[in-house]
C-alpha positions as CSV (number, residue, x, y, z in Angstrom):
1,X,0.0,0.0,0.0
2,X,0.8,3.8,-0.5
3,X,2.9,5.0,2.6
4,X,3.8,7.9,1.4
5,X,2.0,10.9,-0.5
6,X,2.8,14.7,-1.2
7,X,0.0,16.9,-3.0
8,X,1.8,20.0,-4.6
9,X,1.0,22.9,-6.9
10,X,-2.8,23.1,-6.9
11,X,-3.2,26.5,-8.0
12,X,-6.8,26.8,-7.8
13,X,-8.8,24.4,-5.4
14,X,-10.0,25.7,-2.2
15,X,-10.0,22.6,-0.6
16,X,-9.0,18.7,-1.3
17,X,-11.4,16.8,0.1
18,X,-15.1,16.9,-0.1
19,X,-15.1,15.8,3.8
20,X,-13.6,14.0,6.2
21,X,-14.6,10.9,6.1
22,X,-13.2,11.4,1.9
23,X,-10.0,12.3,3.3
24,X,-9.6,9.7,6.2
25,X,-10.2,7.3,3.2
26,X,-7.8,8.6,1.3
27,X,-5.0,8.6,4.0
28,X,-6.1,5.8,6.2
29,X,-2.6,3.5,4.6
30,X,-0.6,6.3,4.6
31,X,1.9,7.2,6.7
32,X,3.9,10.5,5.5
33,X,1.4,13.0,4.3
34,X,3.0,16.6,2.5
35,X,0.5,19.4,1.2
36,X,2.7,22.1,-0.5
37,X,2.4,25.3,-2.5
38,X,-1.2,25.1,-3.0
39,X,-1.7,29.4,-2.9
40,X,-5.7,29.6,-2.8
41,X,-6.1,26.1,-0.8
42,X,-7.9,27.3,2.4
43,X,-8.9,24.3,4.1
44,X,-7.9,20.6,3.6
45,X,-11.9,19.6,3.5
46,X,-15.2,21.2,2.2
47,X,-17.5,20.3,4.8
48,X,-17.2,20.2,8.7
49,X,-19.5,17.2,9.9
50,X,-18.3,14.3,11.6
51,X,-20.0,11.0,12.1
52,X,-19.4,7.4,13.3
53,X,-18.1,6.5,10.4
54,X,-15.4,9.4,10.7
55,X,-14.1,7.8,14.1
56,X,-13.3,4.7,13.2
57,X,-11.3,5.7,10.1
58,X,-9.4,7.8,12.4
59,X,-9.2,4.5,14.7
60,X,-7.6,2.8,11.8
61,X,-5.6,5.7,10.3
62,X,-1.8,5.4,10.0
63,X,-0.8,8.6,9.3
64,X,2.9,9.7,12.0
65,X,4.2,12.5,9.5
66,X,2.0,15.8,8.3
67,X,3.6,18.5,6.5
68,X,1.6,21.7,5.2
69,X,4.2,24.9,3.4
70,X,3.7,26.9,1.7
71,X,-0.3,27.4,1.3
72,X,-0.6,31.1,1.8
73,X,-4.6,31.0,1.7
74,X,-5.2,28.2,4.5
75,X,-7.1,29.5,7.4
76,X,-8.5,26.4,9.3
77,X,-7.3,23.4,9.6
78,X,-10.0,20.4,10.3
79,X,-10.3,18.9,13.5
80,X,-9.8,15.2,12.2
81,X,-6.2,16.8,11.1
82,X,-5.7,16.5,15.2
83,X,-7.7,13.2,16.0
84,X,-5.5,10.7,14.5
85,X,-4.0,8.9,16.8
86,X,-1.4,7.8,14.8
87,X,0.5,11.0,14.7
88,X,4.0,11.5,15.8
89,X,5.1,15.0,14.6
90,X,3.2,17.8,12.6
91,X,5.0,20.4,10.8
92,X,3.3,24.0,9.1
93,X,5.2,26.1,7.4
94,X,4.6,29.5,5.3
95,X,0.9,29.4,5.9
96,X,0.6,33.3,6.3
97,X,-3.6,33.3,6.5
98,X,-3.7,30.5,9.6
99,X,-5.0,32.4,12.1
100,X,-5.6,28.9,14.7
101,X,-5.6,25.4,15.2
102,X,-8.9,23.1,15.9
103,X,-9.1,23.7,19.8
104,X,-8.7,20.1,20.9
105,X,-6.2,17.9,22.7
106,X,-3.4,16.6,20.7
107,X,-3.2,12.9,19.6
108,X,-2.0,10.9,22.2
109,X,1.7,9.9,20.4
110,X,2.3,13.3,19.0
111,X,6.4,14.0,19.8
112,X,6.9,17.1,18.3
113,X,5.5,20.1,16.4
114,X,7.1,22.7,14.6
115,X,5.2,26.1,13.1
116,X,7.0,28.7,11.2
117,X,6.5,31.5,9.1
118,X,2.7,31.8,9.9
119,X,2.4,35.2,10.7
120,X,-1.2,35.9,11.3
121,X,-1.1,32.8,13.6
122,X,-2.9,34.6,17.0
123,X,-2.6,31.6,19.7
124,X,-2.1,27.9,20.2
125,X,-5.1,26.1,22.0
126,X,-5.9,26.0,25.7
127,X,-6.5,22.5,24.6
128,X,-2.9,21.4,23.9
129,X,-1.5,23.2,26.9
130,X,-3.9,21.4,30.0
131,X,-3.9,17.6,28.8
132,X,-2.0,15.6,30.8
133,X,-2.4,12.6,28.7
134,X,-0.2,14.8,26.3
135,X,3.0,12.9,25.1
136,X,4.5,16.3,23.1
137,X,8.1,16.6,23.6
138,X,9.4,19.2,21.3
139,X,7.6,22.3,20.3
140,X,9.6,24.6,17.9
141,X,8.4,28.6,16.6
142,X,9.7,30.7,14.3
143,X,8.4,33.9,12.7
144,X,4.8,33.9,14.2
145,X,4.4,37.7,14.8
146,X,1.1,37.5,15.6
147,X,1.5,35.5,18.6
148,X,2.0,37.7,22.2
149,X,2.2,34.6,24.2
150,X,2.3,30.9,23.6
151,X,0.2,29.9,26.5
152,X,-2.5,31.2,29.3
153,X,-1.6,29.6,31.9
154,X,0.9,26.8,31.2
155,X,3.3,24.8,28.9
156,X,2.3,21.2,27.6
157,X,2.9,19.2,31.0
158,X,5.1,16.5,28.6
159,X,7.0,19.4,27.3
160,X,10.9,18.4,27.4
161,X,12.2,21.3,24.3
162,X,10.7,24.9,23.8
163,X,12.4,27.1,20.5
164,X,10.8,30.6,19.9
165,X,12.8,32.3,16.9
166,X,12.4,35.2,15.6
167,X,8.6,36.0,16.8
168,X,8.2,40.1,17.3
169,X,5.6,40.8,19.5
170,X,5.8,37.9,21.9
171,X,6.2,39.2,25.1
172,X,5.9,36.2,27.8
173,X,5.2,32.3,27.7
174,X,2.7,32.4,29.6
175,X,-0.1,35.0,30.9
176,X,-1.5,33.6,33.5
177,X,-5.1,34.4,32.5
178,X,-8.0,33.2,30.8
179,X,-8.7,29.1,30.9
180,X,-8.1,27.6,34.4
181,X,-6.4,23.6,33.6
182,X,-6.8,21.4,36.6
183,X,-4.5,21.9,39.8
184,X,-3.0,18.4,38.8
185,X,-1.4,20.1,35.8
186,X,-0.6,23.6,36.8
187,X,2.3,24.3,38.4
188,X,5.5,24.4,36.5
189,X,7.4,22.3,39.3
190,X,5.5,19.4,37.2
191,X,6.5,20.5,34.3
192,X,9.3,18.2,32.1
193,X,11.1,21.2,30.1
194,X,14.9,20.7,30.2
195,X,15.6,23.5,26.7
196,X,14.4,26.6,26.7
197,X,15.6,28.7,23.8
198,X,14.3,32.5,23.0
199,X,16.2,34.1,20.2
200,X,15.4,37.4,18.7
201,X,11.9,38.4,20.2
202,X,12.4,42.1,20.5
203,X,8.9,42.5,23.0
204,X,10.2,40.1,25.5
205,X,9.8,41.3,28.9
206,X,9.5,38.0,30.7
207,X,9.8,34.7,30.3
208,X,7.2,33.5,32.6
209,X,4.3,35.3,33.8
210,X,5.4,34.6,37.7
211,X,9.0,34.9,37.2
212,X,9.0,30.8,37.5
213,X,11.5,28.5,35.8
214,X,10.3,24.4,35.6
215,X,13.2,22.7,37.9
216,X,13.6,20.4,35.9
217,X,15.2,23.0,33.2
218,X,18.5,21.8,32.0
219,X,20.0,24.6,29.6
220,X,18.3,28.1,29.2
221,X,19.5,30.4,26.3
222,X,18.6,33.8,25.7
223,X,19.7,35.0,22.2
224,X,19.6,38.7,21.1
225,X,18.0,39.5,24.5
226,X,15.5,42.7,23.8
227,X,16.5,46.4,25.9
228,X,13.0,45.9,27.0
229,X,14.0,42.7,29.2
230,X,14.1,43.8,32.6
231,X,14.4,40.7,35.2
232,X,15.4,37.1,34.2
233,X,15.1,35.1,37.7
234,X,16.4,31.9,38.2
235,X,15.1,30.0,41.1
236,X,15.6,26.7,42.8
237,X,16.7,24.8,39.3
238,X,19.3,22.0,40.5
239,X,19.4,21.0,37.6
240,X,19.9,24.0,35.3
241,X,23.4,23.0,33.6
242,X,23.8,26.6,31.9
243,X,22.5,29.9,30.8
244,X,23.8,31.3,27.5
245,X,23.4,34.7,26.1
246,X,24.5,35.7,22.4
């Protein structure tokens, strides 16, 4: 069977797929899927309904890789995009018209997740951030200068690596504000980040909303840090190994 698929070049289409269960079909033996320069494309299915049918193609989906560049028109991406529990790392790049994601957990074996270049890219979901059946490990940024923040109240519990690049108007990790996740999964001294890496985000003027670093934090690198900056606290982190500065 087809493992491995990439759509590119459709200069027209606004969408792919008819619906879901279309595109579940068409994936279900696949297990690298790439969507690329596809300019007026602005989302992967027509229709938004789900049905019982849809959940147990996603049951049976093998789908670990998804790639989306390039795809300047996208704006939403479906939520069976984030139900597949198959997934292992997601990857969007150069989607400037993606303002969010589906609010809903992540799959279960999702590693990693990077997003770059998608500049009106507002927030990440509340969703991703407060499951502590999570199993994200690496979640890497770069030139999202829509976002202010990254989360309202805290990191991805299973979060081991955290890369912002190059993002203007971020100005903390976290807010502190807005969705309440359960007191099992709050505090940061639960939290499993050992990398932190902030490089060129002018509007930085904290890194966490309580002047809190995980203890478990292993390396910490500030790059470029912004005039604007005015405490970086370090507190009770054994394990903290270094601090760099360029």
């Amino acid at each position: 069977k087809l493992e491995e698929l990439e759509i590119k070049n459709i200069k027209n289409e606004t969408h792919i797929w008819k619906s879901h269960n279309e595109l579940l079909q068409d994936i279900c033996s696949l297990k690298r899927l790439t969507i690329t320069s596809c300019p007026k494309l602005q989302s992967l299915v027509a229709e938004e309904k789900k049905d019982q049918q849809q959940q147990l193609c996603e049951l049976s989906c093998r789908l670990e890789y998804l790639r989306l560049s390039n795809c300047e028109g996208l704006v939403k991406l479906p939520q069976s995009s984030f139900s597949l529990s198959s997934l292992r790392e997601i990857e969007i790049c150069k989607c400037s018209s993606l303002v969010s994601f589906p609010e809903v957990a992540l799959p279960s074996k999702l590693k990693e997740i990077e997003i770059w270049y998608c500049g009106a890219l507002k927030s990440l979901p509340e969703a991703w951030m407060c499951d502590t059946n999570s199993s994200l490990e690496i979640l890497n940024i770069l030139n999202c200068h829509s976002l202010t923040y990254v989360a309202a109240v805290q990191l991805p519990p299973s979060l081991k690596k955290l890369s912002i690049r190059d993002c203007d108007n971020i100005r903390t990790l976290t807010v502190e504000e807005g969705i309440q996740c359960s007191s099992s999964s709050r505090r940061y001294t639960s939290s499993l980040l050992e990398h932190l890496e902030i490089i060129s985000c002018p509007s930085l003027t904290c890194i966490f909303s309580k002047n809190e670093l995980p203890a478990t934090l292993e390396s910490l690198e500030v790059g470029n840090p912004p005039s604007s900056l005015k405490s970086l606290v370090v507190w009770s982190c054994s394990k903290l190994k270094s601090i760099a500065e360029r």
